[in-house]
ROZAVEX-593462 format. One record per residue (C-alpha): chain; x, y, z; residue number from 0; residue in three letters. Coordinates in pm, 1 decimal, m for minus. Layout:
% residues N
{'A', {X, Y, Z}, NUM, 'ALA'} ...
This chain:
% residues 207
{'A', {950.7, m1061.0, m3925.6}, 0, 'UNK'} {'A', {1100.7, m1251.8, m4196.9}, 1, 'UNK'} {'A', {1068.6, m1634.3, m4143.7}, 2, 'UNK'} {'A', {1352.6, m1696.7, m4329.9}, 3, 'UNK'} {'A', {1613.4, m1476.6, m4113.8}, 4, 'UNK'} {'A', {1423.2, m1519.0, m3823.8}, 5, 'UNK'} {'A', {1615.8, m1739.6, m3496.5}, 6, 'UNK'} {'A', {1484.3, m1881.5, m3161.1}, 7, 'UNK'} {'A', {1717.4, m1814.0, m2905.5}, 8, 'UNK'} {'A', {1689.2, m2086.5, m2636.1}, 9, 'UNK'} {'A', {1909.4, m1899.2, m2370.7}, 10, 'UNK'} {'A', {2005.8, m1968.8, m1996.6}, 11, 'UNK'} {'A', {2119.1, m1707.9, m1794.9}, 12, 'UNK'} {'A', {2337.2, m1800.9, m1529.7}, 13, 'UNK'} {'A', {2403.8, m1544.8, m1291.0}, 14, 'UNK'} {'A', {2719.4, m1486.8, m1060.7}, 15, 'UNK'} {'A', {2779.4, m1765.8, m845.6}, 16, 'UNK'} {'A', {2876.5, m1534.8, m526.3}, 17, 'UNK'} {'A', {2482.7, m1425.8, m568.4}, 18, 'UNK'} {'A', {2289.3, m1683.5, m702.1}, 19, 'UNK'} {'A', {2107.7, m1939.2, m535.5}, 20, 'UNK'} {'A', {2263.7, m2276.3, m392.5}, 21, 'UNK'} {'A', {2128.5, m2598.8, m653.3}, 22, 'UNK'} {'A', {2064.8, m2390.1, m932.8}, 23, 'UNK'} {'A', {2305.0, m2291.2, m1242.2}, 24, 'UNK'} {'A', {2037.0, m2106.8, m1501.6}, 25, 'UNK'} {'A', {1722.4, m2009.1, m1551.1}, 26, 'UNK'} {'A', {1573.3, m2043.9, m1935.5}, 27, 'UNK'} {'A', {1380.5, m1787.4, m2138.0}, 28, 'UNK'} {'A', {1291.8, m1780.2, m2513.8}, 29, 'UNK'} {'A', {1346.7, m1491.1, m2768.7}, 30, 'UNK'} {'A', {1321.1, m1434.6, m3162.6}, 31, 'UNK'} {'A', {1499.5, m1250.3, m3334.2}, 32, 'UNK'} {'A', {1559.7, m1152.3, m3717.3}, 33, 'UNK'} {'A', {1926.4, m1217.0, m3780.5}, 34, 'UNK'} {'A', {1898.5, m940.0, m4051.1}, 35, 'UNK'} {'A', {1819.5, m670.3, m3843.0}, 36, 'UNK'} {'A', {2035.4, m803.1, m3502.8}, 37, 'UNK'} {'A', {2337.5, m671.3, m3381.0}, 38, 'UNK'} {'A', {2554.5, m758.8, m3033.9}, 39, 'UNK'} {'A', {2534.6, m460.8, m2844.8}, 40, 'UNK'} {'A', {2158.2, m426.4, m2874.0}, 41, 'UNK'} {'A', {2088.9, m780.2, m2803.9}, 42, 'UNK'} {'A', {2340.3, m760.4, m2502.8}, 43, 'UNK'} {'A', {2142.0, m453.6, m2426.3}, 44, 'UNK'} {'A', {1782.9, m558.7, m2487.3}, 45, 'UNK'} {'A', {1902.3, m935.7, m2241.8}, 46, 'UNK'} {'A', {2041.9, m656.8, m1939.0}, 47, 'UNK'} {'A', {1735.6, m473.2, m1958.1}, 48, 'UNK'} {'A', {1513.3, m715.6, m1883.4}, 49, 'UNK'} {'A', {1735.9, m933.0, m1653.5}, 50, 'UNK'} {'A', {1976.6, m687.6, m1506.6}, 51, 'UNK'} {'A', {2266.2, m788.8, m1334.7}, 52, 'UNK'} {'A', {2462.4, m677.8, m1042.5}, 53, 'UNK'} {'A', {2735.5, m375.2, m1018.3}, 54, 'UNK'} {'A', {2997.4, m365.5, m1247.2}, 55, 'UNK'} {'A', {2924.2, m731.3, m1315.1}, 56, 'UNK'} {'A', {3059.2, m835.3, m1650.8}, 57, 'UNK'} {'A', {2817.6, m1027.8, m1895.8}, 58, 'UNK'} {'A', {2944.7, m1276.1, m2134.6}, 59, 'UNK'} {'A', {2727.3, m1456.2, m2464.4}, 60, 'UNK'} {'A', {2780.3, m1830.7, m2545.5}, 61, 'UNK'} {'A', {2611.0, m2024.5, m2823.6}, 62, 'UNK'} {'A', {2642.0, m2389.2, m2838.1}, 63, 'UNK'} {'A', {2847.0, m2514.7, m3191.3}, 64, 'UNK'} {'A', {2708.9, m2894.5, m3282.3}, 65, 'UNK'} {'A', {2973.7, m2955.4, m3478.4}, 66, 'UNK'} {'A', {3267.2, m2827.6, m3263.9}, 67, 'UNK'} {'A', {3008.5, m3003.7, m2971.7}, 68, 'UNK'} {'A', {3167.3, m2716.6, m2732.2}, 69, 'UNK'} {'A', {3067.6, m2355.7, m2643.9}, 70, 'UNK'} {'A', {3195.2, m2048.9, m2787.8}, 71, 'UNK'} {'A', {3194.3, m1709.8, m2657.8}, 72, 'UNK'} {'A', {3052.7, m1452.1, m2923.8}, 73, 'UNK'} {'A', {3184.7, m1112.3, m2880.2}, 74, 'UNK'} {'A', {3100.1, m905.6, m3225.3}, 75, 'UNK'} {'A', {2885.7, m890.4, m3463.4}, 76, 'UNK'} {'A', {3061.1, m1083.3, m3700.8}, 77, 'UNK'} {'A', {3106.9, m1376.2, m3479.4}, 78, 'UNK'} {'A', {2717.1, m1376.4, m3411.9}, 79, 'UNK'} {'A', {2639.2, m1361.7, m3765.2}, 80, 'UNK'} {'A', {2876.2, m1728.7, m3785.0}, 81, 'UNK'} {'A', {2630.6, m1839.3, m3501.1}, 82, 'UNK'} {'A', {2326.0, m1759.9, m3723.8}, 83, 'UNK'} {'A', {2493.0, m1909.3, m4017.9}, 84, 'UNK'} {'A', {2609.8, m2250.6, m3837.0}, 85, 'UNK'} {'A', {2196.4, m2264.2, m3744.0}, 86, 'UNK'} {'A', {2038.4, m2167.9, m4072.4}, 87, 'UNK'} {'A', {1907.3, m2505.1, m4106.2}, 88, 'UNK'} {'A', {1695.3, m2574.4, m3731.0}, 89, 'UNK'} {'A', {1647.8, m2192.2, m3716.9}, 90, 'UNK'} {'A', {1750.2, m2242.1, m3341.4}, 91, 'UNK'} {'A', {2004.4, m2180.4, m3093.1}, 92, 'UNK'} {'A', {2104.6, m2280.4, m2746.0}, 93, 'UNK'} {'A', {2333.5, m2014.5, m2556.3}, 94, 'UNK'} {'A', {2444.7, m1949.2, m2233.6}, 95, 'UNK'} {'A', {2491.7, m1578.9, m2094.4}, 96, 'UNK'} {'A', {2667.3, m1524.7, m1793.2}, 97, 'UNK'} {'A', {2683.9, m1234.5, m1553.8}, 98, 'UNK'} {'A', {3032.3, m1268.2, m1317.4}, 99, 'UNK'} {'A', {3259.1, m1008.7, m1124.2}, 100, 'UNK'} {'A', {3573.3, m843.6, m1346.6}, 101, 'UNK'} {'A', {3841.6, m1031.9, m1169.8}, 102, 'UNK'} {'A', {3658.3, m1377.0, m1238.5}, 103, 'UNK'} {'A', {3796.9, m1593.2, m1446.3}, 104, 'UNK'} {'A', {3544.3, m1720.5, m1715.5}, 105, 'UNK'} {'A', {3542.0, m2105.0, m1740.4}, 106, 'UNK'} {'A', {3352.7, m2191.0, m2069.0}, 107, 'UNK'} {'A', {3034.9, m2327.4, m1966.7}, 108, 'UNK'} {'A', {2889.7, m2676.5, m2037.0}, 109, 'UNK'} {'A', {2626.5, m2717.3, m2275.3}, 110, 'UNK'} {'A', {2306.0, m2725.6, m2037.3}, 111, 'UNK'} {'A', {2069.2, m3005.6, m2057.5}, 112, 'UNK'} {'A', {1791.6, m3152.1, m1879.2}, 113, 'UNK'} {'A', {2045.9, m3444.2, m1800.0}, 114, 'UNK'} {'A', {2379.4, m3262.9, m1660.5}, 115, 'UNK'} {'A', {2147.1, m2923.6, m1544.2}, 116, 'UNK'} {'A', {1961.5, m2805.0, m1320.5}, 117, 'UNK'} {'A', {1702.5, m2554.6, m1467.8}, 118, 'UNK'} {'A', {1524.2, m2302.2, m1294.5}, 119, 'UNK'} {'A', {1240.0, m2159.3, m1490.8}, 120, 'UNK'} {'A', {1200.1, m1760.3, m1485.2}, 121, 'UNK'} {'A', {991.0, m1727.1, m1172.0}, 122, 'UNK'} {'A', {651.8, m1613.8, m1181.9}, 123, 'UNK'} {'A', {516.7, m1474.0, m844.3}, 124, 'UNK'} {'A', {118.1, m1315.5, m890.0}, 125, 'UNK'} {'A', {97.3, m968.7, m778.5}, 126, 'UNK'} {'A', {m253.4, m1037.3, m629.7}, 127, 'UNK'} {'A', {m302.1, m1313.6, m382.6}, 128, 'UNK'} {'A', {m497.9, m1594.1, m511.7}, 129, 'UNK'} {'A', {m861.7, m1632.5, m310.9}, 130, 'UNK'} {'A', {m920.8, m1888.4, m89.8}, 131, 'UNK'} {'A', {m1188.8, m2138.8, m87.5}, 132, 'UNK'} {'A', {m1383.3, m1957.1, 182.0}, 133, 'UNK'} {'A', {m1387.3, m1637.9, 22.4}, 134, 'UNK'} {'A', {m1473.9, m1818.5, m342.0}, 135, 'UNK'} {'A', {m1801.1, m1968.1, m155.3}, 136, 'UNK'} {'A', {m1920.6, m1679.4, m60.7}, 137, 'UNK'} {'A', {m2247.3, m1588.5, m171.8}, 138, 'UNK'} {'A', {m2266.8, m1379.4, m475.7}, 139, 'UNK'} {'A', {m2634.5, m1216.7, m460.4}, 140, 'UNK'} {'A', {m2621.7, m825.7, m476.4}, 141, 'UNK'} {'A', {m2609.7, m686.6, m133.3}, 142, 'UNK'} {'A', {m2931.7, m492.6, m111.6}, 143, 'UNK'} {'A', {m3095.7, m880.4, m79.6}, 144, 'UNK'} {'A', {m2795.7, m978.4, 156.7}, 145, 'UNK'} {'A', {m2902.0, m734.4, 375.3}, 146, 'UNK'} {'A', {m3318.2, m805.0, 378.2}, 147, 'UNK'} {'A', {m3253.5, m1155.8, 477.3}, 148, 'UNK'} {'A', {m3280.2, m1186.3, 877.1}, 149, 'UNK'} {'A', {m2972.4, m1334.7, 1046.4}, 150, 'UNK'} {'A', {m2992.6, m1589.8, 1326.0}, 151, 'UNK'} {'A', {m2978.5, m1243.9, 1552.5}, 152, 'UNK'} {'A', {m3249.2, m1112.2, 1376.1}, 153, 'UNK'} {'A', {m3629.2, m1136.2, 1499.3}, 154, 'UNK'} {'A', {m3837.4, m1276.4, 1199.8}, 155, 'UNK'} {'A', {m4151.1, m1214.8, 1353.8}, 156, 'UNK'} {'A', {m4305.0, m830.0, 1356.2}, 157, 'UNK'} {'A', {m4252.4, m646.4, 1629.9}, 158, 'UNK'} {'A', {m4523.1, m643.8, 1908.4}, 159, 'UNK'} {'A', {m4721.4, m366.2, 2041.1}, 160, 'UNK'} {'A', {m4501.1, m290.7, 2375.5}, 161, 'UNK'} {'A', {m4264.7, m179.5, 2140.3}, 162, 'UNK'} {'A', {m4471.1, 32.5, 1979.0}, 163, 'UNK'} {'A', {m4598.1, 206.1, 2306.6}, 164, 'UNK'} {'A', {m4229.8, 256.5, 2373.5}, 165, 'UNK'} {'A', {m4185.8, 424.8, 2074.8}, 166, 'UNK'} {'A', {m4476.7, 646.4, 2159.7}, 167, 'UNK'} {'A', {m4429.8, 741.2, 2499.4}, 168, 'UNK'} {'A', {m4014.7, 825.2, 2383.2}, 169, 'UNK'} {'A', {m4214.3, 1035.5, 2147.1}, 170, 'UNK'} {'A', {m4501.5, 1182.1, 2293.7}, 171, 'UNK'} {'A', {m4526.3, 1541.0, 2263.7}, 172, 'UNK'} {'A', {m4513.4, 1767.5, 2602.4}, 173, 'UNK'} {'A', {m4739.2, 2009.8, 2538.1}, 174, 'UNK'} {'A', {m5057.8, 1788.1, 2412.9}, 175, 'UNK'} {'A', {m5265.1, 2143.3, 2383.5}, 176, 'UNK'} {'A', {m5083.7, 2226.3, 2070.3}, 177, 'UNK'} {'A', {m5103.2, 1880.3, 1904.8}, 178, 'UNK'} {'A', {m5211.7, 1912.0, 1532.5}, 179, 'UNK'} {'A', {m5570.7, 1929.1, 1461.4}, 180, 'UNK'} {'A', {m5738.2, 1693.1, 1257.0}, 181, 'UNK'} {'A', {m5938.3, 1752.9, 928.2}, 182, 'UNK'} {'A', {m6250.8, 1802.4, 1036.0}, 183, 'UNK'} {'A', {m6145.8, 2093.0, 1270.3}, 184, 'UNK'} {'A', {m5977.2, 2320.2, 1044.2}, 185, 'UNK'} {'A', {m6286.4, 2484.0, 951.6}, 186, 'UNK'} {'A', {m6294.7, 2684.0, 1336.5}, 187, 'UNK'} {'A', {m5962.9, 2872.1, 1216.6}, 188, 'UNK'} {'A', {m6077.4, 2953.0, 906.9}, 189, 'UNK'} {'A', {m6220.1, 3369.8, 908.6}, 190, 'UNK'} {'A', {m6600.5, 3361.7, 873.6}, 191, 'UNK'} {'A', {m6569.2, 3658.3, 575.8}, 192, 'UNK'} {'A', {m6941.1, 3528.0, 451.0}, 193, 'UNK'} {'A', {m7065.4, 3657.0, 750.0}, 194, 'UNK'} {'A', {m6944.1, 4027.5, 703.1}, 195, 'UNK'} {'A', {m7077.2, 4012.9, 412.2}, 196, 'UNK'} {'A', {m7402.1, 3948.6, 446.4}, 197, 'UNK'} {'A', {m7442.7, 4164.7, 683.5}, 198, 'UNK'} {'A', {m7343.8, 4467.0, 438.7}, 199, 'UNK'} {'A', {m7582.7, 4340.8, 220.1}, 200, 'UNK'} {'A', {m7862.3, 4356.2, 438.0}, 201, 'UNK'} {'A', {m7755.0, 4751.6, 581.3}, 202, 'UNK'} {'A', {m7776.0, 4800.7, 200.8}, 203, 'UNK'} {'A', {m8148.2, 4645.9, 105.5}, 204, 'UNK'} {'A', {m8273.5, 4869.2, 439.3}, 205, 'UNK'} {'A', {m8147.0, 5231.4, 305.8}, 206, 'UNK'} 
């Protein structure tokens, strides 16, 4: 953007009055533009897009003239190139768009400042609730050693032999005759082929 056609729009927006909040008369944003490349209808258009107003409401563009010290209502493109020309110097402009029923009578608006105005900033409400101080002391060790710490219910000492028994006698097999050998006993299933076979040899040696 070209510095030297380029504008900052200081602009209240001051919805309809049948709608709006009681105390407040605008709320302020901020927007650039280049005054080369701007037209009416799409600044009208790009304002209503972003801050839509109500059914068949009727939106009207005010820019504030310091020498006239009044407002004036800008309606074409040729009347907001005069704005632009009547700022070339500060490079910005205050203006007032309004948003009010077709059978309302427009009353030129006042100049707003912080003295005769009361301003409502554009209102930023967080999508994600913000954490409370609880939940932002909370420990922050990975949960695998969370869990391996004992708890006030949790024994620290090891666990004693009666448990142990219990554990065995929940466990304990019913048929105890067909419990699993050990080790040294495997060799009394094994087949005793050795045997056989020295017995062939020895039929053998005789003949």
């Amino acid at each position: 953007m070209d510095p030297k056609s380029s504008y900052l729009l200081e602009i209240g927006l001051s919805c309809n009055p049948k709608k709006r909040r009681k105390g407040f008369s605008y709320f302020t944003f901020s927007k650039v533009v280049d005054s080369d490349l701007c037209n009416f209808k799409d600044l009208v258009g790009e304002i209503v897009d972003k801050y839509p107003h109500g059914y068949q409401e009727v939106v009207h563009v005010f820019y504030y003239d310091g020498v006239k010290k009044c407002m004036l209502e800008v309606t074409t493109d040729q009347e907001l190139l005069e704005m632009f020309s009547k700022h070339i110097d500060n490079k910005v402009v205050r203006m007032i768009i309004t948003y009010t029923d077709p059978a309302d009578d427009v009353p030129i608006p006042e100049c707003y400042t912080p003295e005769n105005s009361d301003l409502l900033d554009i209102p930023c409400t967080p999508s994600m609730p913000c954490p409370s101080l609880a939940a932002a002391s909370q420990s922050t060790e990975p949960i695998s050693s969370q869990h391996t710490k004992p708890t006030a219910s949790q024994p620290t000492e090891p666990r004693t032999n009666e448990s142990n028994d219990d554990d065995d006698e929940c466990l304990a097999n019913p048929e105890p005759q067909n419990e699993h050998v050990g080790v040294d006993d495997e060799a009394l299933y094994l087949p005793a082929h050795k045997t056989h076979v020295g017995e062939e040899c020895d039929s053998e040696s005789d003949s």
